[in-house]
C-alpha positions as CSV (number, residue, x, y, z in Angstrom):
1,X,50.3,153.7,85.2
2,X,52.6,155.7,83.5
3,X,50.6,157.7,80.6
4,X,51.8,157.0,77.0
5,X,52.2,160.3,74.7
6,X,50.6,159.5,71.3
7,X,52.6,162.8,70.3
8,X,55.9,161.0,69.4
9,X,57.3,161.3,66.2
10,X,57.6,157.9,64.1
11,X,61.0,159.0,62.1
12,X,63.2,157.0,60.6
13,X,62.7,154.2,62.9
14,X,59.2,153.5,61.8
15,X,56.7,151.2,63.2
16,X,58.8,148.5,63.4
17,X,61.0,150.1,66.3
18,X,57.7,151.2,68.4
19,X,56.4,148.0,68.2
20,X,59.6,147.3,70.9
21,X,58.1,150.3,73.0
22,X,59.5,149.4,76.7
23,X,56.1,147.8,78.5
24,X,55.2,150.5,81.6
25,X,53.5,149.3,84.6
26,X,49.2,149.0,85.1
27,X,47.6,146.4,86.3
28,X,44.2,148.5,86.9
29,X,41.7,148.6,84.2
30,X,39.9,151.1,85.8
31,X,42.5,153.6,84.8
32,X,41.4,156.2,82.8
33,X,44.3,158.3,81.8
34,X,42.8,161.6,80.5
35,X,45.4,162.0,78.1
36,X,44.8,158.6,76.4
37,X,41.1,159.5,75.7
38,X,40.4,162.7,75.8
39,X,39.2,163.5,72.1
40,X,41.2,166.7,71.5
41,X,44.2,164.8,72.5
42,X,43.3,161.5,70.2
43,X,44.0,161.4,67.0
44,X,45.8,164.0,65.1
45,X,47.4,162.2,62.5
46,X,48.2,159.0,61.2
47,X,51.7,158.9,62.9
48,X,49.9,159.4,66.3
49,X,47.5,156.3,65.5
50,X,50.7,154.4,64.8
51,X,52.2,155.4,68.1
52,X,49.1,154.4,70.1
53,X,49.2,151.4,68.1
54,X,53.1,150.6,69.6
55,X,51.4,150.8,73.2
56,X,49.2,147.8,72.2
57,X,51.9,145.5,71.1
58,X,54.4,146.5,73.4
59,X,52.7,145.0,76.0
60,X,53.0,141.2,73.6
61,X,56.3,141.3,75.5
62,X,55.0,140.5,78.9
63,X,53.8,137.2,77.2
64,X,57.1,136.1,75.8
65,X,59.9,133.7,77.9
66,X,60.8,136.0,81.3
67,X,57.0,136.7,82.1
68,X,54.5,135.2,84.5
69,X,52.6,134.2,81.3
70,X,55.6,132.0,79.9
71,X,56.7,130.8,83.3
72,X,53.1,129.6,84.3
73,X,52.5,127.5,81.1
74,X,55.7,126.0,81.3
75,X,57.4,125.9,84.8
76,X,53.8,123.7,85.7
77,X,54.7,121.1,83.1
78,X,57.5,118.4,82.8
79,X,59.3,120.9,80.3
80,X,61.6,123.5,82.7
81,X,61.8,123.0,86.7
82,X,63.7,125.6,88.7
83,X,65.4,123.6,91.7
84,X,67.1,125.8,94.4
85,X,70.7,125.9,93.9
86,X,72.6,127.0,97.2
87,X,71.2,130.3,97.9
88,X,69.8,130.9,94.3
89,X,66.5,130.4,93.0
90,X,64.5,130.2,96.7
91,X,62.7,133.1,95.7
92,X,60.2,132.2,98.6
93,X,59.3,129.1,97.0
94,X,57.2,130.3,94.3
95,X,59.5,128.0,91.3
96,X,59.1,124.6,92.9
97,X,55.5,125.5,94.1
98,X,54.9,126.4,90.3
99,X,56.4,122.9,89.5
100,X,54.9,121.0,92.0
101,X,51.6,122.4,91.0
102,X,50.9,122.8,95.1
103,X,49.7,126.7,94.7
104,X,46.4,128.0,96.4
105,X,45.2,131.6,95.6
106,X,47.3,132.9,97.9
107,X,50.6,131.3,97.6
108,X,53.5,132.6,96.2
109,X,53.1,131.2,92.9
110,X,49.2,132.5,92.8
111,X,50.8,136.3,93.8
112,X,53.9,135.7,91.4
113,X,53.0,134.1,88.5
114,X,49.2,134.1,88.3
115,X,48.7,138.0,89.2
116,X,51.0,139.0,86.7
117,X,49.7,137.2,84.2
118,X,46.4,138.2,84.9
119,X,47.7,141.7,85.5
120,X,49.9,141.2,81.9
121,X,46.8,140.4,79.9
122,X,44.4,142.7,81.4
123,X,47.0,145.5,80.6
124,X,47.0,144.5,77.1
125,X,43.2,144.6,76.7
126,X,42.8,148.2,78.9
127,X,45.5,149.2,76.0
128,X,43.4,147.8,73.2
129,X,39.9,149.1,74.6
130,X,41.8,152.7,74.9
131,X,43.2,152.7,71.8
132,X,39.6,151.6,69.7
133,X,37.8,154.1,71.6
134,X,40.3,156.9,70.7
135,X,39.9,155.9,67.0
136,X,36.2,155.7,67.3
137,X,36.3,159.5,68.8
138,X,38.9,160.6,66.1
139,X,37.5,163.0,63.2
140,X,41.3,163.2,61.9
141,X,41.2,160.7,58.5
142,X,42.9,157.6,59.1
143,X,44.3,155.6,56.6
144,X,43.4,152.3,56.5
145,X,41.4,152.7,59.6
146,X,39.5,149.3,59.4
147,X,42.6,146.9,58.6
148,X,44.3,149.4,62.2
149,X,40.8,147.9,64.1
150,X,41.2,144.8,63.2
151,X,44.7,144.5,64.3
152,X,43.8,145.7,68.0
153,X,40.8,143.9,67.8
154,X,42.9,140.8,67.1
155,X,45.5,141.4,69.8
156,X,42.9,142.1,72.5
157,X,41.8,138.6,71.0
158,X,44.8,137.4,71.9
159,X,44.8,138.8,75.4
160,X,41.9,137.4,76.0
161,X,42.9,133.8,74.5
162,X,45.5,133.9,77.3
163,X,43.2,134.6,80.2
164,X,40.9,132.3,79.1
165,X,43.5,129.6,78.6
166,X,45.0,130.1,82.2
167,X,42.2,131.0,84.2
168,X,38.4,129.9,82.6
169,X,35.6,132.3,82.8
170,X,37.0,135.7,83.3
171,X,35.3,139.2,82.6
172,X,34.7,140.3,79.3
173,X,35.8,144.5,79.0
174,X,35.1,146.0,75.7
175,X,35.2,149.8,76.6
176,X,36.9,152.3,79.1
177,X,33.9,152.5,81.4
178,X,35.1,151.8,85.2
179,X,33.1,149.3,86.6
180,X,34.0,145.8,88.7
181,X,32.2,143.2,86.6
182,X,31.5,139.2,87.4
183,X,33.2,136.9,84.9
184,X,31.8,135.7,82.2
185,X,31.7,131.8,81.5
186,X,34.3,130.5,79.5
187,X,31.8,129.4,76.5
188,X,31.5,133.0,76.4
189,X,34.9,134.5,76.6
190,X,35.3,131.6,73.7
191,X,32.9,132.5,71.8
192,X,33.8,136.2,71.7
193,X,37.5,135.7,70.6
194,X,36.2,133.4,67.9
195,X,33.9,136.7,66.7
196,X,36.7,138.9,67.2
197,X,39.2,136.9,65.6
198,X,36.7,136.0,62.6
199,X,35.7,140.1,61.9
200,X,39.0,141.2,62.1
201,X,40.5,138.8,59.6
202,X,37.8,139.7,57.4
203,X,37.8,143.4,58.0
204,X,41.2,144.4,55.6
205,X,43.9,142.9,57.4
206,X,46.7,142.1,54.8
207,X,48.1,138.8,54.2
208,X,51.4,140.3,54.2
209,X,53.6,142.9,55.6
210,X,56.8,144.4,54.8
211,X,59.8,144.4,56.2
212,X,59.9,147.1,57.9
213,X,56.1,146.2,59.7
214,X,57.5,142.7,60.4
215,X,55.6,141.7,63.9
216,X,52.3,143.5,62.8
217,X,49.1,141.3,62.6
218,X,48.2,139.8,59.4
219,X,45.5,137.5,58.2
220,X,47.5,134.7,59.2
221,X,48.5,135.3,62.6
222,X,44.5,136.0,63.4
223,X,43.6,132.1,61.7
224,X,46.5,130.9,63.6
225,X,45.2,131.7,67.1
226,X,41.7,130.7,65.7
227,X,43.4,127.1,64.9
228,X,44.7,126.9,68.5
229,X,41.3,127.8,69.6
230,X,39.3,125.4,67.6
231,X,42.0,122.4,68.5
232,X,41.4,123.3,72.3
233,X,38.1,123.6,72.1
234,X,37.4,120.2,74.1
235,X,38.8,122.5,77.2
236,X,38.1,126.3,75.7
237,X,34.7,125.8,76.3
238,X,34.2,124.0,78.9
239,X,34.7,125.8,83.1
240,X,37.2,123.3,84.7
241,X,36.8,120.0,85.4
242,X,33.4,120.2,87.1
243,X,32.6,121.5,83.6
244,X,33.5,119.0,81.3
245,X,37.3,118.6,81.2
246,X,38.2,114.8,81.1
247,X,41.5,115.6,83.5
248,X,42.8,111.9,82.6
249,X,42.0,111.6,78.8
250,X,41.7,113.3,75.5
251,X,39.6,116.3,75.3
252,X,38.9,116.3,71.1
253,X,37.4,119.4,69.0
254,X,35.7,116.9,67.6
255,X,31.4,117.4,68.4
256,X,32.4,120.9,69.8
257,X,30.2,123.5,68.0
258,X,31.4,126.6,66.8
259,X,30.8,129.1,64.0
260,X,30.5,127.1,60.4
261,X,30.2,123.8,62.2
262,X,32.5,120.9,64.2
263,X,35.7,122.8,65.9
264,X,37.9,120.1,64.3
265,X,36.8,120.7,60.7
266,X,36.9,124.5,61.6
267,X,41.0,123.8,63.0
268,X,41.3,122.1,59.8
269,X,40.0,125.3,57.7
270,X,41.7,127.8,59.2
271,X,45.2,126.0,59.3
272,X,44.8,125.7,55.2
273,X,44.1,129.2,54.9
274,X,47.6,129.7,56.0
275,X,49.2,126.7,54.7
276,X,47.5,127.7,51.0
277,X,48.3,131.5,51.6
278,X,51.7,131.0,50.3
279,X,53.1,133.4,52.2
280,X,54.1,131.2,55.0
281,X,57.0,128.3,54.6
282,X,58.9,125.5,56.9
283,X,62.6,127.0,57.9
284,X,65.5,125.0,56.0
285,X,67.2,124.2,58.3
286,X,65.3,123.7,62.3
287,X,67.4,126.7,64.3
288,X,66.7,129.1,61.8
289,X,63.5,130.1,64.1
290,X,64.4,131.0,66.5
291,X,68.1,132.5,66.3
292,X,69.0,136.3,67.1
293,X,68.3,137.2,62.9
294,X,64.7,135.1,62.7
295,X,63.0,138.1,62.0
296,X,63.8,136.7,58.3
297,X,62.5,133.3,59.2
298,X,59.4,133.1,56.3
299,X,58.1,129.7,59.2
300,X,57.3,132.3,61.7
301,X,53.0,134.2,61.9
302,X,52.6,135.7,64.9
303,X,55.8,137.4,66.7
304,X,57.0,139.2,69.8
305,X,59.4,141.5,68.8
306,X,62.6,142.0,70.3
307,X,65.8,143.9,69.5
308,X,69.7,144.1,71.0
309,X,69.2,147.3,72.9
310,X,68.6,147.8,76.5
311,X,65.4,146.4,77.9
312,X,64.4,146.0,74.5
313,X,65.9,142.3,73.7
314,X,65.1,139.2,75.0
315,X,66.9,137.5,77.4
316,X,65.6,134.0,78.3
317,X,68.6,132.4,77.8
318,X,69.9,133.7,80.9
319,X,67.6,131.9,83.2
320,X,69.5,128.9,81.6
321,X,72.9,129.0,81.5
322,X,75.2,128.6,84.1
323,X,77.2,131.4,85.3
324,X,80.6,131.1,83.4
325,X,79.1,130.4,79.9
326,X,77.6,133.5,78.9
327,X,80.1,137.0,79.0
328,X,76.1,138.5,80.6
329,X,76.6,136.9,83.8
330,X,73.8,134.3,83.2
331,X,71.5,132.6,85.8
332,X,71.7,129.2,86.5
333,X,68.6,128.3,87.1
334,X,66.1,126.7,84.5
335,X,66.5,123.0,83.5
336,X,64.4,120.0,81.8
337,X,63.4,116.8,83.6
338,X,65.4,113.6,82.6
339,X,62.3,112.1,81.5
340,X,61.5,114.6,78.7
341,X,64.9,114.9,77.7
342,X,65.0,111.1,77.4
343,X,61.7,110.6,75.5
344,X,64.0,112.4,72.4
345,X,65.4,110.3,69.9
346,X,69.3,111.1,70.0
347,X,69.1,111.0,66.4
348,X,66.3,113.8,66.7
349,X,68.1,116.9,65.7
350,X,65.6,119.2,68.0
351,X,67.0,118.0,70.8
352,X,70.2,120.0,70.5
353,X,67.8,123.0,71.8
354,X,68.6,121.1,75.1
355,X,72.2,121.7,76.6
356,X,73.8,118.3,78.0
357,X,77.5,117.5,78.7
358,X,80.4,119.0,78.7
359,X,79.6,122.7,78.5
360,X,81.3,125.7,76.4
361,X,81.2,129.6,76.2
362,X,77.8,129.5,74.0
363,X,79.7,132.2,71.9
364,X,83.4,131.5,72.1
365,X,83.1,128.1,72.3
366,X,85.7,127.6,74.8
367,X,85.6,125.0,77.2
368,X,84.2,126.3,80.8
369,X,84.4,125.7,84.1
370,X,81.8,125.1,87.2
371,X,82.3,128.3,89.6
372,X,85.3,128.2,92.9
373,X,84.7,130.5,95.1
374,X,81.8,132.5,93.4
375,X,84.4,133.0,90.2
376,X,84.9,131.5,87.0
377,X,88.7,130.0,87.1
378,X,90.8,129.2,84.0
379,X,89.4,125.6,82.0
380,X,91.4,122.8,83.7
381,X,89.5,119.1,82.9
382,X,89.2,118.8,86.6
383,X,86.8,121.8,87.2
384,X,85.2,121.0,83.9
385,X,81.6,122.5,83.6
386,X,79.6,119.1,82.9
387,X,75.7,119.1,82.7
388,X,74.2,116.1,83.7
389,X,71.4,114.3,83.0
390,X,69.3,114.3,86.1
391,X,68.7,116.6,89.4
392,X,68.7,114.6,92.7
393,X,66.9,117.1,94.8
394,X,64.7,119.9,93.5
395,X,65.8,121.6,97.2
396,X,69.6,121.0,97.2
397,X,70.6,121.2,92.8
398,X,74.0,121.8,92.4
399,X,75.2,124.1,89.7
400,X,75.9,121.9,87.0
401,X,73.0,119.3,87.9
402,X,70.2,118.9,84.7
403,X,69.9,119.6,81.1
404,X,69.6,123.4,80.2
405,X,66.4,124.0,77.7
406,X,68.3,126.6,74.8
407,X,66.1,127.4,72.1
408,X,66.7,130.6,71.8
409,X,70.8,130.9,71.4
410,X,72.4,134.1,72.5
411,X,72.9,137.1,69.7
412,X,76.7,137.6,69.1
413,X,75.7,141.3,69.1
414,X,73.9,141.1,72.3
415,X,73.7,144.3,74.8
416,X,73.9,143.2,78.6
417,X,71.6,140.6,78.4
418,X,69.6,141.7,75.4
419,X,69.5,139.1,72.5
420,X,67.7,140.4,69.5
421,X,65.9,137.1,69.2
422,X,62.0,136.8,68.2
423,X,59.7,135.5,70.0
424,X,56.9,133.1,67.7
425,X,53.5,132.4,69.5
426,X,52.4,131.0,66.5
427,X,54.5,129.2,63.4
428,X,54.0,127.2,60.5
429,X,55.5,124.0,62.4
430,X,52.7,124.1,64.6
431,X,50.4,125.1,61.9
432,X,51.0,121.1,60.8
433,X,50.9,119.6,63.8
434,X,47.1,121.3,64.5
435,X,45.9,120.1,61.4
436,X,47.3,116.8,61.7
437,X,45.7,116.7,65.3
438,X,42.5,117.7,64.1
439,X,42.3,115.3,61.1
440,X,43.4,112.5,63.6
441,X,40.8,113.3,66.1
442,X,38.1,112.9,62.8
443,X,39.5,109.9,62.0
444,X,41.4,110.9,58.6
445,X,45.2,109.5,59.7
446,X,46.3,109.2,56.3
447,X,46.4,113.4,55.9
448,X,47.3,113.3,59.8
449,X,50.5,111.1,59.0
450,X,51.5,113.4,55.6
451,X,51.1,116.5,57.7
452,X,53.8,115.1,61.0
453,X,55.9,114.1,58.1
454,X,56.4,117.3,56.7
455,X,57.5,118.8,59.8
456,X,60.5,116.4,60.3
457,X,60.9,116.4,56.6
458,X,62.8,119.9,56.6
459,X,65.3,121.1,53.5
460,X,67.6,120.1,56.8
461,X,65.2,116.6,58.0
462,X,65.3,116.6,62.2
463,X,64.0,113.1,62.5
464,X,63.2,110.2,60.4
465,X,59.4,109.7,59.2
466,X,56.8,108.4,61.2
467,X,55.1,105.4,60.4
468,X,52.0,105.5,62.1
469,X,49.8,107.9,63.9
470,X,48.0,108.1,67.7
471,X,47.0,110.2,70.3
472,X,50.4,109.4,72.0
473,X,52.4,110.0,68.6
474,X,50.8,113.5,68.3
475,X,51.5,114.4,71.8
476,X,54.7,113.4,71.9
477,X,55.7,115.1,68.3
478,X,54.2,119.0,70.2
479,X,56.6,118.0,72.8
480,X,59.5,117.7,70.1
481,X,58.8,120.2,67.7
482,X,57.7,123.0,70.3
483,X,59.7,122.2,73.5
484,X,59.9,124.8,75.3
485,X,57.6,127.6,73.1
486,X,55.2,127.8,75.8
487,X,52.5,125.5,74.6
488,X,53.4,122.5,77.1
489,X,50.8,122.8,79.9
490,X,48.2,123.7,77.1
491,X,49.1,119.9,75.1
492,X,49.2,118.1,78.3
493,X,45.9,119.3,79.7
494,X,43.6,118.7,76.3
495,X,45.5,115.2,76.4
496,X,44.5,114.4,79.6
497,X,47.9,114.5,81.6
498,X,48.9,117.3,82.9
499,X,47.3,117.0,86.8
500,X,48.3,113.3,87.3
501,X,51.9,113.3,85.8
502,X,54.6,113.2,87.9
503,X,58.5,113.4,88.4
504,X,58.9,109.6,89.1
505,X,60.6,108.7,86.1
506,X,63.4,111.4,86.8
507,X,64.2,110.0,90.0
508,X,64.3,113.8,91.5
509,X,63.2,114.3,95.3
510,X,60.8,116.7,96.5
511,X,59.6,116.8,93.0
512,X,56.2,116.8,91.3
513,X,53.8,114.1,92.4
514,X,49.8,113.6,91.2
515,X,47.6,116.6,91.9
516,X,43.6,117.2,91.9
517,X,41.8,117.1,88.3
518,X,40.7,121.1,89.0
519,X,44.6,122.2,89.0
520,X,44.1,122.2,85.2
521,X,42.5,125.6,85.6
522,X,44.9,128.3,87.9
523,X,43.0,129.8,90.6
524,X,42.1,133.4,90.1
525,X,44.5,134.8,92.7
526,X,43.4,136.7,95.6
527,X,44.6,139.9,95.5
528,X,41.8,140.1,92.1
529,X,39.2,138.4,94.2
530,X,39.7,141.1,96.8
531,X,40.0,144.4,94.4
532,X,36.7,142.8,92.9
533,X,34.5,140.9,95.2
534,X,32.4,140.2,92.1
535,X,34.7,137.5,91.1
536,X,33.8,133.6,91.9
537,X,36.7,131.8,92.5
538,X,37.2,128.5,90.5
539,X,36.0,125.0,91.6
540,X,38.3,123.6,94.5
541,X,40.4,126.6,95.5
């Protein structure tokens, strides 16, 4: 791992342009770099604690759209699927075995996209653990030193909320010592983010920052992940299906037990804090989330940060777009099923984040063309560049074949492929639809049905009211309001149908059919299993 200097000046830039800190490699928390820890070297001065800090949340970007993280949550799901186009996207398989949900521990999804998130989250909590235990050794005076704890504290949270998510049980590291430890069960690892996340909101984190901290933790980004938590935790607490997991129907928060009571009624609370905060509001107008300048988007809690600079902006959009639409020499690879672009209303304005059609220059707006020869020849309407609504063979796509998910539109001022685009685990859209989940699940559908409302119900409306509420409703409105934000395989599994869905309904070959109930948990890959024999592999791998 290469070390991180805590000796950096902070200048002009501020936190704001550490926070976008380029993430270096480790995937070993048994790493001890001396000159992380080492208590002359840890902390001087506040700017040094604010440098250290960067390391923490630079590693949020691993999470975003473009890591293992992102691609395992929604690649698994009927959301994106990756077919092989001529001699792109093969990549050994790993897409459609990601799709298919066909992976062992040892396949190439498992090695891919399961050891780097596990690898991605691990880094972030080594980072955290280093970080507290510098502060704790610090005699320098730290300003605001308990409202700095609980922001680590809460990202580590949030590391942990991942791994937990993904993989069930997994071991709990709260200091630097080097040791290979067993995992813990998941009621555990639940029960210690909801501790975490609970003492650092109440240890002096503000309910606000400035501008120029925009994408540091606040009280509301640590109640939003405790929302998600309490919603999930009919799965959350429960190890795989052999633990409790209804792999065919709804897993509800409701009768789950946590600290203050029911999980649902818990949801419920910490989803008002932020609605009643008043520091949090829906965007006018739906796109304003998520375009190159929503850092000024007052809908969005909890951010990864990106900027236009190189290997500093985000670039999802060009695993989307075909080739000749994008002046960064896009991708061409990830697409949406028919099915879920079909179970939109047309008249739903959210699904214009989906690309259909004839296609244009996302930034010109000229008319494009599919490629001749490995080039991009001049627009006739004969080589017109026309997306279509379905992909006949996840094997054998061609290049214009399936709707292109588009959420995040290119920044004008891009560099390379570097949109200055945000990334929003959590925002206040969601924020709704958790409560309105929650008060469903405990039979109060009258709030439920107010709370999807509002959601559609922008300064800008994206769809017409709803006029009665269900388990199928709510499901389906996530699928709307959050396509493609990484939340997909999360909503399917606590629903019930995330193992047993299939491609059918697109009519695609070689594509997803049912798979075992214990696929809702990803198997802990073996390359961890063999650097740490203490592991226990989960049920059915």
């Amino acid at each position: 791992m290469k070390k991180f200097s805590v000796t950096m000046s902070l200048g002009a830039a501020g936190l704001a342009t550490l926070l976008l800190l380029p993430v270096q490699g480790c995937t070993d928390l048994t790493e001890n770099p001396p000159s992380l820890i080492a208590s002359d070297h840890f902390f001087r001065d506040e700017a040094e604690v604010l440098a250290g800090l960067a390391g923490v949340y630079a590693q949020l970007r691993s999470t975003a759209p473009e890591g293992g993280i992102y691609d395992a949550n929604e690649v698994s799901t009927d959301e994106i699927v990756v077919p092989i186009r001529g001699k792109d996207w093969n990549d050994n398989n790993q897409w459609i075995d990601l799709h298919n949900q066909t992976w062992t521990p040892t396949s190439a999804a498992a090695l891919n996209f399961f050891n780097g998130a596990w690898n991605s989250a691990y880094t972030g909590v080594a980072r955290a653990n280093l970080f507290l235990a510098a502060v704790a050794n610090s005699t320098a005076p730290i300003p605001n030193k308990a409202a700095i704890i609980g922001e680590v504290r809460t990202l580590r949270a949030f590391y942990y909320y991942i791994l937990m998510d993904q993989f069930g049980g997994v071991p709990i590291v709260t200091t630097t010592e080097v040791a290979l430890r067993p995992r813990n069960t998941r009621r555990e690892v639940f029960d210690f983010i909801e501790r975490e996340l609970i003492a650092a909101r109440d240890s002096g984190l503000p309910a606000t920052r400035l501008a120029a901290d925009n994408g540091r933790i606040t009280q509301g980004a640590a109640d939003a992940i405790l929302a998600s938590l309490y919603v999930n935790a009919g799965v959350f607490t429960k190890d795989g299906t052999a633990g409790g997991i209804n792999a065919t129907g709804y897993n509800s928060c409701s009768g789950v037990t946590v600290t203050g009571g029911d999980a649902c009624a818990a949801a419920i609370a910490a989803a008002n804090r932020i609605l009643n905060s008043g520091n949090y509001s829906l965007a006018d107008s739906f796109p304003q989330s998520f375009r190159f300048d929503n850092n000024k988007s007052k809908e969005n809690i909890f951010v990864v940060k990106f900027i236009n600079e190189d290997q500093l902006g985000m670039g999802v959009a060009m695993a989307s777009l075909h080739y000749c639409q994008y002046s960064a020499n896009p991708w061409n690879g990830f697409s949406t099923l028919a099915q879920t672009y079909n179970a939109f209303n047309p008249a739903d304005k959210r699904r214009q984040a989906i690309l259909i059609g004839p296609q244009r220059d996302v930034l010109t707006g000229a008319l494009v063309t599919f490629r001749v020869n490995n080039a991009c020849p001049a627009y006739t309407p004969a080589n017109a560049l026309v997306f279509t609504d379905s992909i006949r063979d996840i094997r054998d796509a061609s290049e214009s074949e399936g709707p292109r998910p588009y959420k995040w539109p290119a920044d004008p001022g891009h560099v390379n492929q570097n949109s200055g685009n945000d990334y929003a685990w959590f925002r206040l859209g969601e924020i709704y639809l958790i409560k309105a989940e929650a008060e469903h699940a405990t039979g109060q559908d009258g709030p439920a049905l107010i709370d999807l409302n509002l959601v559609r119900a922008r300064t800008d409306p994206v769809a017409p009211a709803l006029g009665a509420v269900s388990d199928s409703v709510i499901l389906s409105e996530r699928l709307f309001e959050l396509f493609g934000e990484g939340k997909r395989r999360q909503d399917l599994i606590r629903f019930g149908k995330y193992t047993a869905r299939t491609d059918a309904a697109s009519g695609i070959v070689g594509g997803k059919l049912s798979r075992p109930d214990y696929y809702v948990l990803f198997p802990i890959p073996q390359t961890q299993i063999d650097a740490n024999p203490n592991l226990i592999q989960n049920p059915g791998y």
